[in-house]
N, C-alpha and C positions, 0 to 999 in steps of 0.2 A: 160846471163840470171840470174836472181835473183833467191834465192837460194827458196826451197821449206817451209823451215820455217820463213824466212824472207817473203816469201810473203802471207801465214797465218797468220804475227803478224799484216800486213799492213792491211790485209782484217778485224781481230777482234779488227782495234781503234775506227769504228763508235759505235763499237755495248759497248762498253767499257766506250766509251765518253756516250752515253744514259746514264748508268748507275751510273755513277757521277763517274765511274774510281775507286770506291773504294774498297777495301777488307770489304766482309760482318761482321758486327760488333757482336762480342760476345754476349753472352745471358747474360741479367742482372743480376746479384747477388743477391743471396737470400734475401728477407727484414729480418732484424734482430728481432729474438721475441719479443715482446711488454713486457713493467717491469710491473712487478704486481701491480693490482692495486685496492685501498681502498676501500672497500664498506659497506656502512652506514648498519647494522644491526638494531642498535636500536638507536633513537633520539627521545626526550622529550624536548621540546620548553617551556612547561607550560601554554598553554592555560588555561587547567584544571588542575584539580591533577588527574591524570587517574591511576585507581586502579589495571586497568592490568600492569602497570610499578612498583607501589610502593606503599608500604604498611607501617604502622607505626611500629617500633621498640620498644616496653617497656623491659626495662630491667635494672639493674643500674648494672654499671661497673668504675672502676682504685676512689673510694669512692670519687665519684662524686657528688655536692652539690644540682645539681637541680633534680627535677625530670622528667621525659617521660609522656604527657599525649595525648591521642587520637583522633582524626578527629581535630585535629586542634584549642581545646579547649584553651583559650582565649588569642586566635592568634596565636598559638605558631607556626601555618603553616598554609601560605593562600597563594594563587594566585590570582594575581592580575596583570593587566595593561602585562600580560605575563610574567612575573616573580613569580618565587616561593620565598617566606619570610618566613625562620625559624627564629626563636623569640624566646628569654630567657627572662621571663618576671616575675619580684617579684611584685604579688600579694599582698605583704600588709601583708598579718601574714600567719605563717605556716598551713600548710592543709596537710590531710593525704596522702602519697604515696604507692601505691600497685604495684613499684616498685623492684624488685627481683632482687640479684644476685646470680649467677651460685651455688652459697651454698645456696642457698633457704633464706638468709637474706633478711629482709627486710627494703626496704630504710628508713631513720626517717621522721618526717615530716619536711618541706620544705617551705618556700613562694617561690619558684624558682621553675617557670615550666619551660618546652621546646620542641621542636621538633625536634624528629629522626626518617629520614623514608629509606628504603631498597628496592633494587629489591630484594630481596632473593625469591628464587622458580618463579620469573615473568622475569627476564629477567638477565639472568649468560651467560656467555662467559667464554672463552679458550681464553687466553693472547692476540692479536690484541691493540688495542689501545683505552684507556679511554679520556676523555676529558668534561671536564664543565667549561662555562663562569661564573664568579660568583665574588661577591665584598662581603666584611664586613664594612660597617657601625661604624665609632669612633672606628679602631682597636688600644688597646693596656691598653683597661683597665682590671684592675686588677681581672684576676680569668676568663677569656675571651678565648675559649677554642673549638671554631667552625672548623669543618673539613670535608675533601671528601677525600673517601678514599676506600677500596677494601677489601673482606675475603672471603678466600676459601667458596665455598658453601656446606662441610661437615662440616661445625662450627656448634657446640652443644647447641650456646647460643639463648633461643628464639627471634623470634617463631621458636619453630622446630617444622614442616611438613612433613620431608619425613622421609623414616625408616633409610636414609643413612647421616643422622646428627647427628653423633657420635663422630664425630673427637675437642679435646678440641685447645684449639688457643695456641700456633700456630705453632703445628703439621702439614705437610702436608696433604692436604686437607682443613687445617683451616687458613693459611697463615693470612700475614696482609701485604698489601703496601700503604704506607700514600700518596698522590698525592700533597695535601696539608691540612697541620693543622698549626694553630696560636696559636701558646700557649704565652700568653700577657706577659710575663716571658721575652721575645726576642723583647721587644718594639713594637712600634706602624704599622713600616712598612716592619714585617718580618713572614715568616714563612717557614716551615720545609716540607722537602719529606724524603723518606726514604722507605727500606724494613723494618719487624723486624726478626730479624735473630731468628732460631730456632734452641734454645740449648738443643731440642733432649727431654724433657719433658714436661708435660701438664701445662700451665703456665709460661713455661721457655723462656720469650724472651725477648733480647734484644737491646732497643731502641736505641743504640746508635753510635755503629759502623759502621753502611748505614747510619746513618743519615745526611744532607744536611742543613742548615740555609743558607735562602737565602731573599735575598731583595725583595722587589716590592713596589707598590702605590698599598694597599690594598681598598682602598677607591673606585678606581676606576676599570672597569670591565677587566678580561684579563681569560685565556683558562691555563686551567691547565692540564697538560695532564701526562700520563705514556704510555710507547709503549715499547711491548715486538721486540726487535729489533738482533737477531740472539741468541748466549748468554747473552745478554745486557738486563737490562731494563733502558731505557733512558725517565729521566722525561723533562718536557720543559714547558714554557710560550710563550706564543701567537705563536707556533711554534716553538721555539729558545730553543736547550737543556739548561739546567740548570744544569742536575747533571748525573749521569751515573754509575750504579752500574756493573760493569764487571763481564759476566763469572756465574752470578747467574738465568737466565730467566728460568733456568729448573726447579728450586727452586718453582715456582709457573707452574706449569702445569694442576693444576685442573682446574674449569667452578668457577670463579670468580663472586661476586655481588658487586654493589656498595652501599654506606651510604651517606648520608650528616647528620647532624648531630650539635648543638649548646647545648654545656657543658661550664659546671662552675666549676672550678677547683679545688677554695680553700675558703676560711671562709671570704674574701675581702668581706664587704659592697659591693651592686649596688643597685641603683634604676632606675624604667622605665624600661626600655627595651635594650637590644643589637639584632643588625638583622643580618643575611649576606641573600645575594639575590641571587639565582640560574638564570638567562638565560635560559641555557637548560644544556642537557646531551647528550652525544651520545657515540657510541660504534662500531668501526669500526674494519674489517677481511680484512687481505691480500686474495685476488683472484688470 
């Protein structure tokens, strides 16, 4: 006689074989959480120049030779074909400037206009990541002095609008991180990023130590970006880091604005015009 569990094992091989014979298979593993991910807060293309993004800057600062003048008065900022054009444009003989600095000086008169405009109070951010496509036009002539760039949004310097812009530059609160500036000093196809360090007084800071000179074809269009990235702020070109300041991203922790901006530096002759062209702007949060 065959044995009692041998012949239970014979009786459960049909029911076994149905079954494809196999041991039932573990429950799948958790799917791993999704990495954070980038979301467009604010973008400006430049169709228009739209006033809830950005407003014009008068002010004169570092005895700058041109002056600020408003809505874009003769040319100094226009849109067009979807680019923004700030414009440093010598006028032909000197005109009066009702340009101010932070000592209530007043700028002298100038044939040098130009345009600088700011999100300040329209559109500020908490660290995340800046970035504008933009060219300059015959970079490298002398006294050529175009930038985009970032300040705490307690900076004191006008317009001030709220009761909480008190703070002098570049005190926290009033920070500065340059993205990119061309200073024609550095030739034709160069320009600088950088924090500026703050040496703890109103006024006191120093450009030089963050500072980065770095190459490119300014001529043609590329993305200049800054991104607060752990302790890091890492600046980059078309994607691709360029320079990397360690160990500092807490340094700036206030609601940031952005500038663009076309200054003249030094007493160099120009005529005609210098442009640089903006693409867009945009401003993107970790999720």
């Amino acid at each position: 006689m065959r044995s009692i569990p041998l012949l239970l094992a014979l009786l459960l091989l049909p029911l076994l074989a149905a079954c494809g014979g196999q041991p039932a298979e573990a429950p799948a593993a958790a799917a791993a959480p999704a990495a954070p991910a980038w979301t467009v807060d604010f973008f400006d293309d430049f169709d228009t120049f739209d006033e809830n993004h950005w407003q014009d800057q008068i002010l004169w600062v570092n005895n700058e030779h041109q002056c600020y003048v408003r809505g874009g008065e003769f040319g100094t900022r226009e849109v067009s074909d979807g680019v923004l054009k700030l414009r440093l444009v010598n006028v032909g003989e000197p005109r009066p400037c009702d340009n101010l600095s932070k000592f209530g000086e007043k700028h002298p008169d100038t044939p040098y206009v130009s345009g600088r405009i700011t999100t300040k109070n329209l559109k500020e951010f908490v660290q995340g990541r800046w970035t504008a496509r933009l060219r300059v036009l015959d970079s490298g002539q002398d006294g050529m002095f175009p930038a985009w760039w970032l300040l705490g949004a307690r900076n004191n310097e006008p317009p001030v609008q709220e009761e909480d812009e008190n703070v002098c530059w570049p005190l926290p609160g009033s920070g500065e991180i340059d993205i990119f500036e061309h200073h024609a000093d550095g030739g034709p196809e160069h320009y600088v990023s950088r924090i500026i360090e703050n040496l703890g007084r109103c006024d006191g800071g120093d450009w030089e130590t963050h500072q980065k000179t770095l190459k490119a074809n300014l001529r043609e269009f590329h993305e200049y970006s800054v991104e607060w990235q752990g302790e890091d702020l890492v600046f980059a070109v078309d994607g691709v880091e360029t320079a990397r300041v360690v160990g500092r991203a807490s340094d700036f922790e206030e609601p940031m604005f952005a500038i663009l901006n076309f200054a003249k530096i030094n007493e160099a002759p120009m005529e005609g015009e210098w442009v640089m062209e903006v693409d867009w702007v945009r401003h993107e949060s970790l999720q």
